[in-house]
C-alpha positions as CSV (number, residue, x, y, z in Angstrom):
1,X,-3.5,25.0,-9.3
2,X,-1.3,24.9,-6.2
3,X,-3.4,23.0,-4.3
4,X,-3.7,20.0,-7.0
5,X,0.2,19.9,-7.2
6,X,0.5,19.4,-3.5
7,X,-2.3,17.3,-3.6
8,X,-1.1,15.0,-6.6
9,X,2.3,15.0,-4.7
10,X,0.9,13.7,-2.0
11,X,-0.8,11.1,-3.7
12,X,2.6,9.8,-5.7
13,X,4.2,9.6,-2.3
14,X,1.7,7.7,-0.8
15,X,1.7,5.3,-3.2
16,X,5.6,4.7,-3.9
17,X,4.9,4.0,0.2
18,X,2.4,1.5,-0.2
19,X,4.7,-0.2,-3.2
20,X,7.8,-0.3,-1.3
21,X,5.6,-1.7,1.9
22,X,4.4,-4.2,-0.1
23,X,7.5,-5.1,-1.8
24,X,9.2,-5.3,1.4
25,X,6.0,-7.5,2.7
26,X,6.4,-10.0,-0.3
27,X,9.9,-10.4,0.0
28,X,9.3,-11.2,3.9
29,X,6.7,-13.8,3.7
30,X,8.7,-15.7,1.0
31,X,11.8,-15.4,3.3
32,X,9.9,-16.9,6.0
33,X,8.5,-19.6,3.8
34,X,12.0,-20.2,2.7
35,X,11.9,-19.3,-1.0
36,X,14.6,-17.0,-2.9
37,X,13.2,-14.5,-4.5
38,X,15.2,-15.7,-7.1
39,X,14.1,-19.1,-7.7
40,X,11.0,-17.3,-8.8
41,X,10.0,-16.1,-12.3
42,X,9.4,-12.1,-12.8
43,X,5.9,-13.3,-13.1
44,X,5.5,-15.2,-10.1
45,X,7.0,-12.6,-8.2
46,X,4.6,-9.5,-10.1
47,X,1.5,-11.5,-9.2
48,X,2.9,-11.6,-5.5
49,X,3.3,-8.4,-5.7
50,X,0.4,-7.3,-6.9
51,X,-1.5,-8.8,-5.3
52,X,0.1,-7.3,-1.7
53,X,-0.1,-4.1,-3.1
54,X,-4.0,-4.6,-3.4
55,X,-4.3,-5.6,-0.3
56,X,-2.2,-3.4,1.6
57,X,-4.1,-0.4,-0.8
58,X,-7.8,-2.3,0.3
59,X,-6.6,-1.8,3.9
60,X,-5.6,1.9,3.7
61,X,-8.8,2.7,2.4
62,X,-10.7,1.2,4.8
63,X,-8.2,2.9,7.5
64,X,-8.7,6.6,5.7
65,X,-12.6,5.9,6.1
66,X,-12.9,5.0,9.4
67,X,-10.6,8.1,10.4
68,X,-12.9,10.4,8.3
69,X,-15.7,9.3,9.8
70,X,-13.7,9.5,13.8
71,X,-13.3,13.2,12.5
72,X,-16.4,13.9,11.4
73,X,-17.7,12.2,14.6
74,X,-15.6,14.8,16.4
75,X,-16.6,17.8,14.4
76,X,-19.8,17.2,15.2
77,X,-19.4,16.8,18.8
């Protein structure tokens, strides 16, 4: 039981990480494109959002695999 706390813990920080990356991301690229966040619509901006959040989330994944399998790799000498 202790385990899956620390472990679901882990996983709702992780992920408030990954939001606030992307947020941060979103709000970058359209201040470099040299839109206001507010001259968008909460839509717009969700769908932006979203669709960082995927991407940076796609990109973890594939990091977290590639480590596994560098420690596997290791492990087995």
């Amino acid at each position: 039981m202790e385990f899956e706390q620390l472990k679901n813990s882990a996983i709702d920080k992780a992920d408030e990480l990954l939001r606030d990356s992307a947020y941060k991301s979103v709000v970058k690229d359209l201040k470099n494109d040299g839109i206001d966040i507010k001259d968008l619509s909460e839509d717009e901006f969700e769908q932006l959002f979203v669709e960082e959040y995927e991407r940076q989330k796609n990109l973890t994944k594939g990091a977290g695999i590639g480590a596994g399998i560098t420690l596997l790799l290791s492990l087995l000498g």
